[in-house]
Backbone as CSV, one residue per row, in Angstrom:
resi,resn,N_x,N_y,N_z,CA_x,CA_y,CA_z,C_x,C_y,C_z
1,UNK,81.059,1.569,-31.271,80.937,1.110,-32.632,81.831,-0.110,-32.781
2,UNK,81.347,-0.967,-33.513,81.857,-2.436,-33.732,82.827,-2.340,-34.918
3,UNK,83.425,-3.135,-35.401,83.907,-3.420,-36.437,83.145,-3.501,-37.953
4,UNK,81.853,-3.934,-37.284,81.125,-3.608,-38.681,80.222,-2.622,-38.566
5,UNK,81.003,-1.500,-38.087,80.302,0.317,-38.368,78.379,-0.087,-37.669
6,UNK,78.341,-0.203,-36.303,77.556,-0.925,-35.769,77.064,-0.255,-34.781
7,UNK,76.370,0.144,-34.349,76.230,0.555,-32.731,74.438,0.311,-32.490
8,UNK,74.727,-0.635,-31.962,73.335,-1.650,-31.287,72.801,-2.181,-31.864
9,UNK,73.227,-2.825,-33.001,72.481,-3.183,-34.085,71.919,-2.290,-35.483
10,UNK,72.443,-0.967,-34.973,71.923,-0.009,-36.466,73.049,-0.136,-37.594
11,UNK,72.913,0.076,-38.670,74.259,-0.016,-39.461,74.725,1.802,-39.295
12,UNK,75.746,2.129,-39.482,76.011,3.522,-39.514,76.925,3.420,-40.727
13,UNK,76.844,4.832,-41.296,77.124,5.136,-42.822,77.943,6.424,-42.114
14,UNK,79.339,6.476,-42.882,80.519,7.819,-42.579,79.405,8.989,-43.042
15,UNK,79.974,10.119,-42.822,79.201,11.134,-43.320,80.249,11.962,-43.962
16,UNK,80.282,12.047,-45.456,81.282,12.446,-46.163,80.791,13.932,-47.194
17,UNK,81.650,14.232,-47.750,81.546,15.577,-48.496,80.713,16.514,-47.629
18,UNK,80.747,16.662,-46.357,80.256,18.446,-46.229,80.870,19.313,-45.871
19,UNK,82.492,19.258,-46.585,83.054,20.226,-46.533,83.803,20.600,-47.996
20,UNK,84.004,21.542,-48.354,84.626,22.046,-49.479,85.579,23.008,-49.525
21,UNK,86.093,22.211,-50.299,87.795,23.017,-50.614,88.131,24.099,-51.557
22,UNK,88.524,25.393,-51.789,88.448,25.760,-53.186,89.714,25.873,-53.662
23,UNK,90.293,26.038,-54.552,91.118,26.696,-54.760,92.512,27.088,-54.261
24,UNK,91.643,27.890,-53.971,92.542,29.327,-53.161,92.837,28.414,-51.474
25,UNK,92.548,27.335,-51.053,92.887,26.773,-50.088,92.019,26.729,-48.751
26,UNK,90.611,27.880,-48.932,89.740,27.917,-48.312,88.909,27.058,-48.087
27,UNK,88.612,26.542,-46.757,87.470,25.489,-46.692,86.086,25.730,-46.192
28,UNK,85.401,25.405,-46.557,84.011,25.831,-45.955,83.167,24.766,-45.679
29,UNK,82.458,24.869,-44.796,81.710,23.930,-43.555,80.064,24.673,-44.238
30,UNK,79.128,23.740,-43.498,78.004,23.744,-43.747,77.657,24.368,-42.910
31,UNK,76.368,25.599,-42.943,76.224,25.836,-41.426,75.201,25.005,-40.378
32,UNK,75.200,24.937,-39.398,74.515,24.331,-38.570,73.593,24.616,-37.621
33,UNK,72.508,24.177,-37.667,71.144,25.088,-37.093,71.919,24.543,-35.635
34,UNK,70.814,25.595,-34.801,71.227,24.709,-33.146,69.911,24.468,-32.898
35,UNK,70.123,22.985,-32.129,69.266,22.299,-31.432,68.383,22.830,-30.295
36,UNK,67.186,22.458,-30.651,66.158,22.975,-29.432,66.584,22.579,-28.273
37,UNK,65.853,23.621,-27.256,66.337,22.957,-25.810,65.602,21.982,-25.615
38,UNK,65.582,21.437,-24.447,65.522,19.737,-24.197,64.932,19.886,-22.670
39,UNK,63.843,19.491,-22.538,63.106,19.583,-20.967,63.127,18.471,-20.245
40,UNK,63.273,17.329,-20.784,63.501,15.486,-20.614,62.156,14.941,-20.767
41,UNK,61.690,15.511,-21.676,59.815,14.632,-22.226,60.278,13.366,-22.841
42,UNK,60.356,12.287,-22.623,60.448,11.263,-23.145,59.813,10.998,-24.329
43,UNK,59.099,10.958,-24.915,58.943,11.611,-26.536,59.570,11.777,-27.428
44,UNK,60.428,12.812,-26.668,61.590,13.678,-27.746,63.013,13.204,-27.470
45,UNK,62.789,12.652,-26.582,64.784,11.828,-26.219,65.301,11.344,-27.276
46,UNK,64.695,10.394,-28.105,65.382,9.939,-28.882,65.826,11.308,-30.247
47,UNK,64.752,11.890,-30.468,65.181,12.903,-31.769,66.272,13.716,-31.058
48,UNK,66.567,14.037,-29.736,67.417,15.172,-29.650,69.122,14.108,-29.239
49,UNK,68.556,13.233,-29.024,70.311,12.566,-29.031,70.675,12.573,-30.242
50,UNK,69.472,12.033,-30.997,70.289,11.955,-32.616,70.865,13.332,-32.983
51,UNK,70.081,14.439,-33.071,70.516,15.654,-33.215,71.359,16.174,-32.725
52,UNK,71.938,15.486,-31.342,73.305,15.429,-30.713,74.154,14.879,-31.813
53,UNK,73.916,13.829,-31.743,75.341,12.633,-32.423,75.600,13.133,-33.874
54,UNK,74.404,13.784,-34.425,74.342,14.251,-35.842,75.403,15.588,-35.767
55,UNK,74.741,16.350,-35.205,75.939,18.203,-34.651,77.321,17.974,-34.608
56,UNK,77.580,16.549,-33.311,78.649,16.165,-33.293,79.500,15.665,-34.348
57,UNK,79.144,15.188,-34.843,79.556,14.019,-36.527,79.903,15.298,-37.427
58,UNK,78.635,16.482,-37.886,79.152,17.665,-39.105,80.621,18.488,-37.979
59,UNK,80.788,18.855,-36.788,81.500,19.588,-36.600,82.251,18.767,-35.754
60,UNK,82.737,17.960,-36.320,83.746,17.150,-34.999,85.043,17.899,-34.751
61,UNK,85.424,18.871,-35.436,86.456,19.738,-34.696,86.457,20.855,-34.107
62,UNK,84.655,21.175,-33.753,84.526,21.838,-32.663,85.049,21.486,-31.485
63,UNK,84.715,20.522,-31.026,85.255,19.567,-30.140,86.458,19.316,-29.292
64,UNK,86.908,19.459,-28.776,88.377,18.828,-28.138,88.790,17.493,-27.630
65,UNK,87.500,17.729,-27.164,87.294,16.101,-26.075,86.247,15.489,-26.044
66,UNK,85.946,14.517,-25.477,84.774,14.123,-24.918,83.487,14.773,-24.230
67,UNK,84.581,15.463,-22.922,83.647,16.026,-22.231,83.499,17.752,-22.664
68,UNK,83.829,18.300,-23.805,83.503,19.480,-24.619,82.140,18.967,-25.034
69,UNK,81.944,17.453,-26.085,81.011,17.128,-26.083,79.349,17.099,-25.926
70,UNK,79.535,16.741,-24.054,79.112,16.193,-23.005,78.277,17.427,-22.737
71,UNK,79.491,18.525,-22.301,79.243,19.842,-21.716,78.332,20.570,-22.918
72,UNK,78.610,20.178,-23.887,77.436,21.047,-25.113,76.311,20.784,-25.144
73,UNK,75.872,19.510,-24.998,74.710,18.441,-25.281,74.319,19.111,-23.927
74,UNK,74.499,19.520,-22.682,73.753,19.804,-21.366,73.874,21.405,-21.242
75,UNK,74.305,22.432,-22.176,73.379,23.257,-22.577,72.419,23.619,-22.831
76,UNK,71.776,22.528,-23.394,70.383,22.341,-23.885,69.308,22.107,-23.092
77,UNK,69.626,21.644,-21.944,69.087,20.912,-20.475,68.973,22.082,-19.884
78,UNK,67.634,22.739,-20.384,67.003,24.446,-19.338,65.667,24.067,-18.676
79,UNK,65.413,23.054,-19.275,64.044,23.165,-17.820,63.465,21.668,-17.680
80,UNK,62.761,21.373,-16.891,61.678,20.338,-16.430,62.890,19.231,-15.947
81,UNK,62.488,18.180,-15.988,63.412,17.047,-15.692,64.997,17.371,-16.252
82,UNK,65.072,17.437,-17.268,66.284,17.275,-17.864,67.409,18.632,-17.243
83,UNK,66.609,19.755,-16.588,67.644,20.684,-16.049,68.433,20.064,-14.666
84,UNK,67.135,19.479,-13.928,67.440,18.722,-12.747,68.752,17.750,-12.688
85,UNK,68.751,16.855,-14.126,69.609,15.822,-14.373,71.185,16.776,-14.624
86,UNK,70.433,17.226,-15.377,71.581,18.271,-15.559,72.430,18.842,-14.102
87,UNK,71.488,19.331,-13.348,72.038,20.093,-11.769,72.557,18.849,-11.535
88,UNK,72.055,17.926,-10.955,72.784,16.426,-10.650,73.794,16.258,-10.999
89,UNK,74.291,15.956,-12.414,75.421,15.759,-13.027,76.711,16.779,-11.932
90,UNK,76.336,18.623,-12.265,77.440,19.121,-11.311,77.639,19.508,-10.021
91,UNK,76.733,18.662,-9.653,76.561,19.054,-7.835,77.709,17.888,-7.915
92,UNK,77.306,16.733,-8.138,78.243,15.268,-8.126,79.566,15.603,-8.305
93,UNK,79.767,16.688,-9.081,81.347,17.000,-9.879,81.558,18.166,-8.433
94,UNK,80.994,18.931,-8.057,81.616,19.862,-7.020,81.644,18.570,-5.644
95,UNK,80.778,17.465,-5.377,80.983,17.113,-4.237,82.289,15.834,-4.587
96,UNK,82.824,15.265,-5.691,83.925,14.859,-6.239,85.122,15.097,-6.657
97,UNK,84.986,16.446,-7.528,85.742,16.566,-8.019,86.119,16.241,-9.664
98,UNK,85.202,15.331,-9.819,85.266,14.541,-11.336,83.916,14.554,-11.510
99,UNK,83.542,15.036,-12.970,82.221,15.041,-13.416,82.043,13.358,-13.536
100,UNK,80.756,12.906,-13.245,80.455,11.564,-13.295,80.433,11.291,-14.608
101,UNK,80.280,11.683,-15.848,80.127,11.239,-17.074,81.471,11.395,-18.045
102,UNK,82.442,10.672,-18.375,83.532,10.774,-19.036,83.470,10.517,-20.271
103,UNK,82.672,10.314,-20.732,82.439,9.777,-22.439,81.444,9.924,-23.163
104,UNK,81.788,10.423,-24.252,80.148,10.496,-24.936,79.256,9.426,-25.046
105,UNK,79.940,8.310,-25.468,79.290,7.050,-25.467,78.262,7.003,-23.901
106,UNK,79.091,6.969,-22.687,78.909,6.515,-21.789,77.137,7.718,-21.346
107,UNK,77.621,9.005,-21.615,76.595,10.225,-21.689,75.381,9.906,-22.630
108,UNK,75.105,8.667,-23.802,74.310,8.299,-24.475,73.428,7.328,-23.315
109,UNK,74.729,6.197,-22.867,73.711,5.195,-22.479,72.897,5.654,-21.541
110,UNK,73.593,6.869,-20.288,73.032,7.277,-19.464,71.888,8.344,-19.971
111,UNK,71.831,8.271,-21.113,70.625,9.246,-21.380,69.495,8.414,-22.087
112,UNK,70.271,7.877,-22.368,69.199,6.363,-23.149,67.826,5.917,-21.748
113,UNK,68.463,5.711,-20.656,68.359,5.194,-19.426,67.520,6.130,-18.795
114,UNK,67.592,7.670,-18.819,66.605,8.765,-18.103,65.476,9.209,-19.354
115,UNK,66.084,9.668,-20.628,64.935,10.081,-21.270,64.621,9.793,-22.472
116,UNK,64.608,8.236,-22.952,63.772,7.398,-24.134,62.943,6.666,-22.866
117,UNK,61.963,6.903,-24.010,60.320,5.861,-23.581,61.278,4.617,-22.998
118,UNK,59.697,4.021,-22.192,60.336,2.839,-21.377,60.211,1.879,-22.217
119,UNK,58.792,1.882,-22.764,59.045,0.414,-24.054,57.741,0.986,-25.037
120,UNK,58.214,1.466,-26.042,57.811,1.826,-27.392,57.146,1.095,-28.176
121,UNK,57.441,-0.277,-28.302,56.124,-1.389,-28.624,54.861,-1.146,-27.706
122,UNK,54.703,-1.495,-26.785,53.919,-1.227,-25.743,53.027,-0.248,-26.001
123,UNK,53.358,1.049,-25.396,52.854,2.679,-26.409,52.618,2.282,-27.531
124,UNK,53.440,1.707,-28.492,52.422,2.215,-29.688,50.849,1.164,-29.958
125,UNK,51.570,0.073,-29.798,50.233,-0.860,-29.538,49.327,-0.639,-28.776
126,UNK,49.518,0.350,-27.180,48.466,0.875,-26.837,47.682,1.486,-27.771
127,UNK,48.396,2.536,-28.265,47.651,3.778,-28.877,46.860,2.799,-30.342
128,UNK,47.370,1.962,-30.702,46.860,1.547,-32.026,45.390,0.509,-31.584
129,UNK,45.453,0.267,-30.492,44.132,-0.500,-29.674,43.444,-0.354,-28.679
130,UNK,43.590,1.380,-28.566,42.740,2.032,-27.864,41.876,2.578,-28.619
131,UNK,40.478,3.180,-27.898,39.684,3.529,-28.413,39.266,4.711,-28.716
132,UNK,40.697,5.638,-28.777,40.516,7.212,-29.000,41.546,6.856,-30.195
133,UNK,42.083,6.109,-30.445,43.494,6.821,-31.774,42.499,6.294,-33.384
134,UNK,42.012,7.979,-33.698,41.593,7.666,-34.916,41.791,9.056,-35.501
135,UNK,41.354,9.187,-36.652,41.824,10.412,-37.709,41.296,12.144,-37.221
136,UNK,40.320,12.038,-36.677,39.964,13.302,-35.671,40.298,14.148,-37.263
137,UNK,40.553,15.687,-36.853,40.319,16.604,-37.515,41.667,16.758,-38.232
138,UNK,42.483,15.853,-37.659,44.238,15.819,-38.393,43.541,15.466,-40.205
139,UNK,44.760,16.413,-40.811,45.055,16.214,-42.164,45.104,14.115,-42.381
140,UNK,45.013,14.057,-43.711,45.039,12.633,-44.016,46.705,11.928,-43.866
141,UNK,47.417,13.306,-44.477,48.746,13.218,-44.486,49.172,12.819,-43.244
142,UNK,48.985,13.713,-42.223,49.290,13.886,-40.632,49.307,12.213,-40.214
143,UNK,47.361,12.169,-39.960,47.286,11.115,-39.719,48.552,9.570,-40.002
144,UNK,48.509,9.871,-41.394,49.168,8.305,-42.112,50.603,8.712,-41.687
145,UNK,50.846,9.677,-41.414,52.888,9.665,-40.818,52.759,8.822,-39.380
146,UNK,51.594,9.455,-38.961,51.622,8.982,-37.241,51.230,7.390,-37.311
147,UNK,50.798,6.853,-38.015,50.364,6.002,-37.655,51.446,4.669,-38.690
148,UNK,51.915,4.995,-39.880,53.328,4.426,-39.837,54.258,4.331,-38.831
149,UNK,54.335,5.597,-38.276,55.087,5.526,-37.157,54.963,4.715,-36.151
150,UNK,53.555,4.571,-35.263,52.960,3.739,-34.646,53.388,2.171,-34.993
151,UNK,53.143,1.850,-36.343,53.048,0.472,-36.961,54.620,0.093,-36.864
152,UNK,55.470,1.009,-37.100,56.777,0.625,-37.121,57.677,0.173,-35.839
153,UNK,56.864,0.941,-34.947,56.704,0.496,-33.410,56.601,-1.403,-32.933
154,UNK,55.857,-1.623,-34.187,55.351,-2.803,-33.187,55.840,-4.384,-34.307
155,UNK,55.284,-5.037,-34.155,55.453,-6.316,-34.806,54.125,-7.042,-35.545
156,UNK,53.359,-5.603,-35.705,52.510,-6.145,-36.845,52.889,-5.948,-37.920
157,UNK,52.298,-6.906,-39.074,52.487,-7.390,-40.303,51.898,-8.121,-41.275
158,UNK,50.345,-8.485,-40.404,49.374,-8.730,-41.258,48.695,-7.824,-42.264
159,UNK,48.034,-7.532,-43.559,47.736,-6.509,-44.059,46.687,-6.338,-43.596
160,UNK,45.273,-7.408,-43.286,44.052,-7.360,-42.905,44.199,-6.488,-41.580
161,UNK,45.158,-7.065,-40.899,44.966,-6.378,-39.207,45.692,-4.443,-39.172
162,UNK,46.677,-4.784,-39.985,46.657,-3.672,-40.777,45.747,-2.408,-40.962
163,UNK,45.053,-3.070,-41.870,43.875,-2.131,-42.620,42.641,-2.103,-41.202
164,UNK,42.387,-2.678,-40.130,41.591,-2.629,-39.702,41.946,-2.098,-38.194
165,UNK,43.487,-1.903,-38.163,43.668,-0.752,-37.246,43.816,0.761,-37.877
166,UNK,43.956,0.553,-39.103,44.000,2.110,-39.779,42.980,3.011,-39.591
């Protein structure tokens, strides 16, 4: 994070009041669902880091360290690719001695790097100019989330071209 509350260009906002004080000196925390496990589908990389960095941020004094962190977020890592990465990570640490990943930061980029899409413009502009992505039996609702989504993907911005990939 930069000086101007920054990290890659996103703005980031503190995350304040979710805890409460009463009185009597008792504090109380929000509770916190737990995160699905994580197979490494590239798809879902990006929602489950956030849901990392998010867990991390409400309970940052679960925490001790970094690699308390690290070690929580690869709990989640039970099957397909992402268990593998996972085995990797502590085979490296038994044939070292030192787990290869020391930082959360550093545990982002390297996850940034194995399981977010390779290029997300690309995909979605496929899907928006191929000749299967249309409304099928999906709700209207369904449809129009996915396909904002899609649009937000890319660097269109005409309304005509717009309306005539919709």
């Amino acid at each position: 994070m930069n000086s101007n509350n920054e990290i890659q260009g996103y703005k980031v906002y503190p995350i304040l009041h979710f805890r409460r004080k009463f009185s009597s000196g008792v504090t109380t925390y929000p509770k916190l669902s737990s995160l699905p496990d994580f197979g490494g589908e590239h798809h879902n990389g990006h929602a489950f880091l956030n849901s990392c960095s998010l867990y991390i941020h409400l309970a940052l004094e679960q925490f001790h360290n970094e690699q308390e962190k690290i070690l929580w977020a690869l709990t989640f890592f039970k099957s397909g690719c992402a268990a593998k990465w996972s085995e990797n990570m502590f085979c490296q640490e038994a044939d070292t001695g030192v787990f290869p990943i020391q930082t959360w930061r550093d545990f982002e980029q390297q996850f940034r790097v194995y399981f977010f899409l390779v290029n997300v413009e690309a995909d979605a502009i496929n899907a928006l100019e191929g000749v299967f992505y249309h409304q099928g039996g999906r709700m209207v609702d369904n449809y129009l989330n996915n396909f904002q989504a899609l649009v937000s993907n890319t660097d269109y911005t005409d309304p005509q071209m717009l309306v005539v990939k919709f």
